[in-house]
C-alpha positions as CSV (number, residue, x, y, z in Angstrom):
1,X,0.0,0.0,0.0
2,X,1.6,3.6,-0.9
3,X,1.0,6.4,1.2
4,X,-1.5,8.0,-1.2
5,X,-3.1,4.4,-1.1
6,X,-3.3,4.9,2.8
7,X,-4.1,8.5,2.9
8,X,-7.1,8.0,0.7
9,X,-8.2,4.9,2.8
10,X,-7.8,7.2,5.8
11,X,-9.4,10.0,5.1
12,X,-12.8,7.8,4.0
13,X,-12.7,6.0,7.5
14,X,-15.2,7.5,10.2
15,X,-14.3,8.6,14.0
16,X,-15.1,5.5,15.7
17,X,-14.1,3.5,12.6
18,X,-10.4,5.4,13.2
19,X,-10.3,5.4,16.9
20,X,-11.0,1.7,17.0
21,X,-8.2,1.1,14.2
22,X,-6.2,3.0,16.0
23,X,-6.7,1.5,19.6
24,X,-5.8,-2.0,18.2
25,X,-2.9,-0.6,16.8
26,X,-1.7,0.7,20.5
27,X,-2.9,-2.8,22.0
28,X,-0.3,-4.4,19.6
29,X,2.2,-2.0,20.0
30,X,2.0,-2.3,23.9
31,X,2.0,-6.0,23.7
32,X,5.3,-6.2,21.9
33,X,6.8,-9.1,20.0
34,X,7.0,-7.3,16.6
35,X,9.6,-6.9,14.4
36,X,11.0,-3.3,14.6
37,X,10.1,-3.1,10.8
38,X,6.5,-3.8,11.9
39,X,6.6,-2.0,14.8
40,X,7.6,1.3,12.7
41,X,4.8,0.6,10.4
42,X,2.3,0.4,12.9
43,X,3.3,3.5,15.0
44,X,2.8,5.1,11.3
45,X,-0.6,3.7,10.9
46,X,-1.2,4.7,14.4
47,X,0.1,8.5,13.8
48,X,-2.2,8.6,10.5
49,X,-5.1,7.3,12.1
50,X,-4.5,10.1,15.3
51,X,-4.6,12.7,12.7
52,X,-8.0,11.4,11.1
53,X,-9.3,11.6,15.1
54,X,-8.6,14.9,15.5
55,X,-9.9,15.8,12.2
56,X,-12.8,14.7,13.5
57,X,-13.0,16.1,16.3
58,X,-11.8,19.5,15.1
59,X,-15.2,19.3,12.4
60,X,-17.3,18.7,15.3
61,X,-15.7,21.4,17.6
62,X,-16.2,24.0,14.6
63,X,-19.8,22.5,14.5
64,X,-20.8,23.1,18.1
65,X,-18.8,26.7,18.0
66,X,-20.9,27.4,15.2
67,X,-24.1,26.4,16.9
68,X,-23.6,28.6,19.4
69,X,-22.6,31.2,18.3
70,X,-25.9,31.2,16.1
71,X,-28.0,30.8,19.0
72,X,-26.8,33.5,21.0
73,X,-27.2,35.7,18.0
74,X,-30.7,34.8,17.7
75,X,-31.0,35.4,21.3
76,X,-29.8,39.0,21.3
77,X,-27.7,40.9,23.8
78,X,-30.1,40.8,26.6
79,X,-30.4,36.9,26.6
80,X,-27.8,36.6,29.8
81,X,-29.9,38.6,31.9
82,X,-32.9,36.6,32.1
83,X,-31.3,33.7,32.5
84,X,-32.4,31.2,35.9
85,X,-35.0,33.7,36.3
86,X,-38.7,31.8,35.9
């Protein structure tokens, strides 16, 4: 697989599809008994699939910053003053 190959593949996986990769990758790494060869190319995999995480999570942090943002605006300035009261 070339890196474009795996960049591709990557980039098409989901959050939990990548954090699950990617917690089997640790688990093996942790566990030892690799080759250093291997071991390379799954600290790789694992740095690639870290990346598509916080890509992720970045997207979902703009999201929720975006949300709010919109619904203060709609609330107007005077929003925070009223709040608790009932």
């Amino acid at each position: 697989m070339t890196s474009s190959n795996t960049s591709e593949t990557s980039e098409a996986l989901g959050y939990e599809q990548a954090r699950d990769e990617l917690i089997e990758v640790v688990r093996r790494l942790e566990a030892g008994g690799t080759s250093l060869e291997e071991s390379l190319a799954l600290w790789e995999r694992g740095e690639e699939l870290a990346k598509v995480c916080r890509h992720w999570l970045d997207g979902a942090r703009r999201r929720l910053d975006a949300a709010l943002a919109e619904e203060e605006a709609e609330e107007g300035p005077d929003a925070g003053s009223g709040a608790g009261a009932k």
